[in-house]
N, C-alpha and C positions, 0 to 999 in steps of 0.2 A: 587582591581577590580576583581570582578567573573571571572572566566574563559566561554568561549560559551559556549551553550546549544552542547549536546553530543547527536549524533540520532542513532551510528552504524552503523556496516555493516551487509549488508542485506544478505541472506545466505551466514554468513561469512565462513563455511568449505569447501565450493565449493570453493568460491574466495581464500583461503588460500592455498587448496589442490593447484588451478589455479597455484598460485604464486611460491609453493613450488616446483611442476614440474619445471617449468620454471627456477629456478634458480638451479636445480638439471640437466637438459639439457645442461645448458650452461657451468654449472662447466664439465661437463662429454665433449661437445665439445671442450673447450677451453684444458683439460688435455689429450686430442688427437689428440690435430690438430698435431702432428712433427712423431707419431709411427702409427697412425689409423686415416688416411685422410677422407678415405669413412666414417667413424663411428663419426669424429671430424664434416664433414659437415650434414652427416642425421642428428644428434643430435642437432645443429645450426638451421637447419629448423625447429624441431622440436620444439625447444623453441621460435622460430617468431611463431607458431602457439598458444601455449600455449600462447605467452607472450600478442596475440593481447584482447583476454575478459579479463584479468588480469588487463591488462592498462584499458582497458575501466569499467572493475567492479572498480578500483580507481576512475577513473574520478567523475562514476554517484556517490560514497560514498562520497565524496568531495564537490562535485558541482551539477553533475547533479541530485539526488533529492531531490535539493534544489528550483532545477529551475521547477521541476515537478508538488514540489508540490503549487508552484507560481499559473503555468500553470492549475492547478484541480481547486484552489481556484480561479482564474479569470473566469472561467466558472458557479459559482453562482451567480445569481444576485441579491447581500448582501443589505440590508435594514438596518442592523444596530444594529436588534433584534434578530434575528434570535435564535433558539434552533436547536443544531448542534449534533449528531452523529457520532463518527468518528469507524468503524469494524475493527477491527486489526487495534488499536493505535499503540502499541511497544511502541516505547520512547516518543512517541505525536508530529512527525513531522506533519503532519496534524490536530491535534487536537489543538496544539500548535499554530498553523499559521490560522487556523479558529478562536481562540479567540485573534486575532489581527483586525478579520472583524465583528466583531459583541459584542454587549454586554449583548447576550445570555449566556446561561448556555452551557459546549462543555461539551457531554458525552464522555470517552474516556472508549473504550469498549476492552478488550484482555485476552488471559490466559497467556501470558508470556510467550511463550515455548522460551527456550532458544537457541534452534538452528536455530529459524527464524532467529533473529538477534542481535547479538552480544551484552553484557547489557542490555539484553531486561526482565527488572522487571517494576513492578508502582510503585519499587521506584526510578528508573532515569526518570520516566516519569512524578510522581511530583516534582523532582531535575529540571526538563527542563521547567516544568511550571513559577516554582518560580524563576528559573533564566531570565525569560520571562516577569516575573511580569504579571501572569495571572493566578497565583495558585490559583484567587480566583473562578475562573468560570470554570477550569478544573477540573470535576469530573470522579473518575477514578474508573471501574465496572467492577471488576474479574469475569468475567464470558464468558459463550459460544455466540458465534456471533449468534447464530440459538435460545438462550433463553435469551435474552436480557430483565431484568426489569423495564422497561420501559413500559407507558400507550400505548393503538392504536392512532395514529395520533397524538402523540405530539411532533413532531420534523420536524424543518423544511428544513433540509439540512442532506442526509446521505451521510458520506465519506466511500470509503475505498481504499489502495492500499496493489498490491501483498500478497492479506490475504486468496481471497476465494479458489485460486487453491490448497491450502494446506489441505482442506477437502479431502478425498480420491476420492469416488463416487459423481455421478451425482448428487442422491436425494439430499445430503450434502448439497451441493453447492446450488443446489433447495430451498433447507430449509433456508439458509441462505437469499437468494434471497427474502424470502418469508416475513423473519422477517424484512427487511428491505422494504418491502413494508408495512408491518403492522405498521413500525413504524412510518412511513412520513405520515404527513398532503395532504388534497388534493392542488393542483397545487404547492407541495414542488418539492425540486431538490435532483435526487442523481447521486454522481459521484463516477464510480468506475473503477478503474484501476487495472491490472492484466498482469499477461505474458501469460495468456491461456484462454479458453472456453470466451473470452470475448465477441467474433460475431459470437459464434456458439449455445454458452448455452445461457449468461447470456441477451445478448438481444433480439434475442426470447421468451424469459421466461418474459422478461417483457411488454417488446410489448404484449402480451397475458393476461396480468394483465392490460391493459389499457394508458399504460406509453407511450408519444414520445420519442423514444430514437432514439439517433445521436451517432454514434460510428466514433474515433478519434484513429489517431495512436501518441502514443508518442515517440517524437525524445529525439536521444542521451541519450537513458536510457540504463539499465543493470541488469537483462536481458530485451531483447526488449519487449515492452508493448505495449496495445492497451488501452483505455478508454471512458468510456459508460458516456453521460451526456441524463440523462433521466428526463421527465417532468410530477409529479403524474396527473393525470387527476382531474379535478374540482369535485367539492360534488355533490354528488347527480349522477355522470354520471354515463350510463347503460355502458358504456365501463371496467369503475373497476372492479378488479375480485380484493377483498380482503380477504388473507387467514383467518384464525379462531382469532375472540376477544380472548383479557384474561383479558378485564376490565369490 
């Protein structure tokens, strides 16, 4: 029997550094609580405070985005057919769980930087496909979330979580933004999830493109997230503002 599909921890040297404090406080409390009271107890607090994102970065790598990424995909309203987009795959938690709803083709789109998330290659992201038994419609596209090879308007679902704030600057993130408006169909869905700029950039920036967007906060994540489910405007409407063709 397979062993499950493996998704990683999501900026694992933060969580690690987390964890390794914490158990570097407590060893240094516990070896002074009988000579160094005051330094036995400040280090004791000190490790409740380390120890609380520590636990909760376990939880959400465990379970909670698991339950996230449930919660993103219950917010398309799946047909069946669907051609799917996932920006910052990683291992294909999302890309993964979108070709369980449709029997579309799921683009899974990333460069693999290794310190986003732990084992994060396309090759455990088509290791989690086939262990899924959906390697046949995960297609996996080393490239930039902002030059994505892909036609204008051929997808009808764009995903993304915790990918875009890792662009440095605004325009980045802009840019990003952009390509995923060029890629979606009219009246497609995109849901995108982040720990930052999500109701300050990213849906103003689309509302301005034409999109309805509803911004959602996500519980019991790590770190805490907000998520944008946005609705592309119909053909033909003067409200679209579609950035530049490449087809």
């Amino acid at each position: 029997m397979r062993s499950p599909s493996r998704y990683g921890i999501d900026g694992w040297p933060y969580l690690l550094g987390l964890s390794g404090l914490t158990v570097g406080l407590a060893t240094v409390a516990a070896g002074s609580i009988r000579t160094r009271p005051t330094l036995a107890v400040s280090a004791a607090l000190a490790a409740g405070v380390t120890a609380v994102p520590a636990v909760w970065g376990g939880h959400y790598v465990l379970r909670g985005k698991h339950t996230l990424r449930d919660r993103l995909l219950d917010e398309v309203p799946w047909s069946g057919d669907e051609v799917v987009v996932d920006l910052g795959a990683g291992a294909g938690l999302l890309a993964v769980g979108a070709a369980h709803r449709t029997h579309g083709p799921v683009h899974a789109v990333d460069l693999f930087v290794p310190t986003d998330l732990s084992g994060n290659s396309a090759d455990r992201l088509r290791d989690n496909a086939e262990r899924e038994n959906v390697a046949h419609r995960v297609r996996v596209h080393r490239c930039d979330i902002r030059e994505v090879d892909l036609p204008d308007a051929g997808v009808d679902v764009v995903l993304s979580t915790l990918c875009l704030h890792n662009l440095a600057h605004v325009s980045e993130r802009r840019a990003a933004l952009d390509e995923a408006v060029r890629l979606v169909r009219p009246e497609g869905t995109l849901v995108i999830s982040d720990l930052a700029h999500v109701e300050d950039e990213y849906a103003p920036h689309l509302r301005a493109a034409g999109f309805d967007v509803r911004v959602e906060r996500a519980t019991a994540t790590f770190p805490p997230q907000h998520y944008i489910v946005a609705r592309a405007p119909a053909a033909g409407s003067s409200e679209r503002s579609r950035p530049g063709s490449r087809t």
